[in-house]
C-alpha positions in Angstrom: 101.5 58.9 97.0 99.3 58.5 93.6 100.6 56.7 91.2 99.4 57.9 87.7 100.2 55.7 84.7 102.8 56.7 82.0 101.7 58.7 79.0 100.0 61.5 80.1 101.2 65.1 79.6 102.1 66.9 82.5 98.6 69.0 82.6 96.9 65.8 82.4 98.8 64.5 84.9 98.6 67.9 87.7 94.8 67.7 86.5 94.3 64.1 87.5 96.2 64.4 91.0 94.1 68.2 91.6 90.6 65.8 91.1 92.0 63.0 93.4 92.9 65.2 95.7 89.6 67.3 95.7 87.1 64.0 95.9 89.5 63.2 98.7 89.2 66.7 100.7 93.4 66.8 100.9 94.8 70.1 100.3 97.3 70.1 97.8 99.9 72.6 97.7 103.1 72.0 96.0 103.6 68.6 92.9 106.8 67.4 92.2 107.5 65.1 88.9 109.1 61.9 89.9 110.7 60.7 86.7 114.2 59.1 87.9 114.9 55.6 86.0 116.1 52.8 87.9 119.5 53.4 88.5 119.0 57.1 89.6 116.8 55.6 92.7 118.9 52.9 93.6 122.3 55.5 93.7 119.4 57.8 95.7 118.8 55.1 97.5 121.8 54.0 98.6 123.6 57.4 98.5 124.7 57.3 102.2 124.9 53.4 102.5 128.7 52.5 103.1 131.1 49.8 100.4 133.3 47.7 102.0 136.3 46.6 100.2 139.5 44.9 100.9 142.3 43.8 98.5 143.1 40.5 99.5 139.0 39.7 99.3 137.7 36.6 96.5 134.5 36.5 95.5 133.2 33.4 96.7 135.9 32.7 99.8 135.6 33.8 103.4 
């Protein structure tokens, strides 16, 4: 994974992983933008995880 900073236009940004990548011999051969706010990786995240819920269950009692 390389991390570029935030600002960039996309060429700047392909242009900048193609030279990491090249000083670093690693063959790149596909790029995929990564621009998902917080809330679309946590549902990504948790997108399989399971919710438990009961109707006679209080916040704060067991």
């Amino acid at each position: 994974t390389v991390e570029i900073p935030d600002g960039g236009t996309d060429a700047e940004v392909r242009r900048a992983v193609a030279e990491i990548a090249l000083a670093a011999s690693v063959p790149v051969t596909g790029l995929r933008a990564e621009t998902a706010d917080l809330e679309s990786r946590f549902l990504a995240a948790t997108a399989d995880a399971q919710e438990y819920r009961t109707e006679t269950a209080t916040a704060g009692r067991n």
